[in-house]
C-alpha positions in Angstrom: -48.9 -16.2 -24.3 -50.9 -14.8 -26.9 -50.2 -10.8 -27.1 -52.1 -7.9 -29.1 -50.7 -6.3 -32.2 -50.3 -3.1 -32.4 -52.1 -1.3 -35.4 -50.8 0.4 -38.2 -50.8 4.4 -36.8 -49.1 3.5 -33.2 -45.7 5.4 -32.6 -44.0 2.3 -31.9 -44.1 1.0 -34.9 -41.7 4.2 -36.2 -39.4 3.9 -33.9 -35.6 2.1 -34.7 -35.1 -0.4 -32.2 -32.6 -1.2 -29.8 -30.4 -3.7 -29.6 -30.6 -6.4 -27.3 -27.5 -6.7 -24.9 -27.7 -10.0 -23.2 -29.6 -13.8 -23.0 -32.3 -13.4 -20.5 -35.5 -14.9 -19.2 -37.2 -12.2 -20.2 -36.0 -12.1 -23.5 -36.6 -16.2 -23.9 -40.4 -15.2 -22.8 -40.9 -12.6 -24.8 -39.4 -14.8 -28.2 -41.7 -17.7 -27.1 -44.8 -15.1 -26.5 -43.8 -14.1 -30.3 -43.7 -17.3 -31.6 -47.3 -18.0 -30.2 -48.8 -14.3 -31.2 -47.5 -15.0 -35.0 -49.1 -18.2 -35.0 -52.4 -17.1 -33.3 -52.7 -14.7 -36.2 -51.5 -16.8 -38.8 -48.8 -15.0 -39.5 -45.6 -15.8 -41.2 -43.3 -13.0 -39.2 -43.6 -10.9 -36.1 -41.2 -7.9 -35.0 -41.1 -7.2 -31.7 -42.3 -3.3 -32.2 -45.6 -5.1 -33.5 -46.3 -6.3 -29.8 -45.0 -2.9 -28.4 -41.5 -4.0 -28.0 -39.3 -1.6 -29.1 -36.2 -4.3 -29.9 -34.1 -5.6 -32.2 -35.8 -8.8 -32.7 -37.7 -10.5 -34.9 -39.4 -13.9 -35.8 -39.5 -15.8 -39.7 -41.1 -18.8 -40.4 -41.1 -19.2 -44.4 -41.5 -23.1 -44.0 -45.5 -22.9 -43.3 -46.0 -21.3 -46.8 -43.4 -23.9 -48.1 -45.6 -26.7 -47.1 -48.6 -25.3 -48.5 -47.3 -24.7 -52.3 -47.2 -27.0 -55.0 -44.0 -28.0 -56.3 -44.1 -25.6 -59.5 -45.1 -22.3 -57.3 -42.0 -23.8 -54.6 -39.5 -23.4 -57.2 -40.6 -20.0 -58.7 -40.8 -18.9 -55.4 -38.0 -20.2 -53.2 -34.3 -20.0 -54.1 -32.3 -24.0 -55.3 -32.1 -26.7 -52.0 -34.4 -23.7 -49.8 -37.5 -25.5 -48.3 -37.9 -22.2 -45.8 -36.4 -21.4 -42.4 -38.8 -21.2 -38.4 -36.0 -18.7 -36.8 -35.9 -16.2 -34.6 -33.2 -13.1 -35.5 -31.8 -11.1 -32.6 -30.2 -7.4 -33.4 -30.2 -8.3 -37.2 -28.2 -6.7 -39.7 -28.4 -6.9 -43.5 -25.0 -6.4 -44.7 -25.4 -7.7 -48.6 -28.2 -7.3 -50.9 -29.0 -8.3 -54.4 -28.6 -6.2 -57.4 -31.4 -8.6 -58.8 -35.2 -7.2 -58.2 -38.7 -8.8 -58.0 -41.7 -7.4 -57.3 -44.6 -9.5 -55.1 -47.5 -9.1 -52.7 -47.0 -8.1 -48.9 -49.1 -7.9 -46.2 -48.9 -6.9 -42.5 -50.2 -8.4 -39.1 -50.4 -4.5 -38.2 -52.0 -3.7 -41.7 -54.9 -6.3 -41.9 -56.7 -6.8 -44.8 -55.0 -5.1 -47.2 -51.6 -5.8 -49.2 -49.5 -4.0 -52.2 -46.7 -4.8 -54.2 -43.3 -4.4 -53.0 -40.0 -4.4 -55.3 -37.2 -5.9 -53.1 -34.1 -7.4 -53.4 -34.1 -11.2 -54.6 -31.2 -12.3 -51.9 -29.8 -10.7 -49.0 -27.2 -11.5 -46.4 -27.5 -11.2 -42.9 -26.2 -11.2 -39.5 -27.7 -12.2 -36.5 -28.4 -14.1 -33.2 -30.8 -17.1 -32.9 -32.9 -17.7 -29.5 -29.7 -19.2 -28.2 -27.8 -16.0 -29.0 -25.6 -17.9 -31.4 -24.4 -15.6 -34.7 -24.8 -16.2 -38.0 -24.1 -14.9 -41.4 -26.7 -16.2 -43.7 -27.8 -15.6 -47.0 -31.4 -15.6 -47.9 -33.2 -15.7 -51.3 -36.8 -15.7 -52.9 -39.6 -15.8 -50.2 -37.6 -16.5 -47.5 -35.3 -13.1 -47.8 -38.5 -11.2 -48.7 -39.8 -11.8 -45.1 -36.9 -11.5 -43.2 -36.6 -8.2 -44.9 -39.8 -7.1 -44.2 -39.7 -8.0 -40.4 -35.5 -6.6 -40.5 -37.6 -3.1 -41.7 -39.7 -2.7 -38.7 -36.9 -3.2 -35.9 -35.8 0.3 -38.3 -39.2 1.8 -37.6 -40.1 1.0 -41.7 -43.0 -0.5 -42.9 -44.1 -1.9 -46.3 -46.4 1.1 -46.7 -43.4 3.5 -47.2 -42.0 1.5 -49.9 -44.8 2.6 -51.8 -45.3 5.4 -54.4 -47.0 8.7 -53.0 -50.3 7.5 -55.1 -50.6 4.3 -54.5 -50.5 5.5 -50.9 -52.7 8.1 -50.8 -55.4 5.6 -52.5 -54.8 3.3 -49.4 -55.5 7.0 -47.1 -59.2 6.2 -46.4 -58.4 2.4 -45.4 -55.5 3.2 -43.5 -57.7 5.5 -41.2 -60.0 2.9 -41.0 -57.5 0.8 -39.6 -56.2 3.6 -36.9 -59.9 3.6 -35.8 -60.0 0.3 -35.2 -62.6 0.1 -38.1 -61.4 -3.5 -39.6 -62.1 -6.8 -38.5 -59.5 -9.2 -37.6 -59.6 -12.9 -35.9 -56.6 -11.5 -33.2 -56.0 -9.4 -29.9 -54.8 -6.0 -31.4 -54.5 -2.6 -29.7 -55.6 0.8 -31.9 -55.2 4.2 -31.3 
């Protein structure tokens, strides 16, 4: 089922997230209902908050942009033997990051239209449960770690606007508020204040 976002502005989307405690129907729905939603929107990752979820769950799919690079832009972007991940993360935490930097674009399904550069870690390493509620320990580098670390920030109530400086977002003020108002067009459901 395709569900709304929520847009930048709602509480929700401030709010640290709970952990999940056990494997249910529910919670399979409610992954598969993300899945579809981040699709629908074209998105690359969903968090759970974004759909009014207050959880610690999240789904990545770095593989779509993989596809759709050329070989050269793969390799500057993606870290040696990574062609991209399509997984879901389940009370995630980051427990190693990177002393090495690089700075790149991001953009939110909650924030349409508009994108800034973020400086974040290069690789990170993580624990989590897949759909199956399976752990892991993965590391993650280039791309792929750059969007599991933006979703992994909004299960902590964080988005990629307060990893900016004070400037650069007060010059995003006056589209922001346009965005609270539901002043922006967008080709998905979404829910504004």
């Amino acid at each position: 089922m395709n569900l709304s976002i929520l847009a930048y502005g709602n509480h929700i989307l401030k709010q640290k997230c709970s952990k999940i405690k056990e494997n249910t129907s529910e919670i399979q729905k409610l992954i598969t209902d993300m899945w579809d939603t981040m699709e629908n929107a074209n998105g690359c990752g969903l968090a759970s908050p974004q759909i009014g979820k207050p959880l610690q769950l999240f789904v990545a799919d770095s593989q779509i942009i993989y596809k759709n690079l050329d070989t050269e832009d793969q390799i500057l972007y993606f870290g040696k033997d990574d062609k991209g991940i399509k997984e879901t993360f389940i009370n995630a935490k980051i427990i190693d990051r990177s002393e090495e930097t690089w700075d790149d674009y991001e953009g939110c399904l909650s924030i349409p239209g508009l994108s800034q550069k973020i400086k974040r870690p290069w690789a990170i390493t993580i624990e989590y449960l897949d759909h199956n509620f399976t752990k892991h320990t993965k590391m993650f580098t280039g791309l792929t770690a750059r969007i599991v670390q933006h979703e992994y920030d909004h299960t902590l109530g964080i988005l990629y606007t307060d990893h900016l400086k004070p400037l650069t977002k007060k010059m995003m003020e006056s589209r922001l508020k346009k965005i609270i108002n539901g002043n922006v067009a967008v080709g998905y459901p979404m829910k504004f204040l």
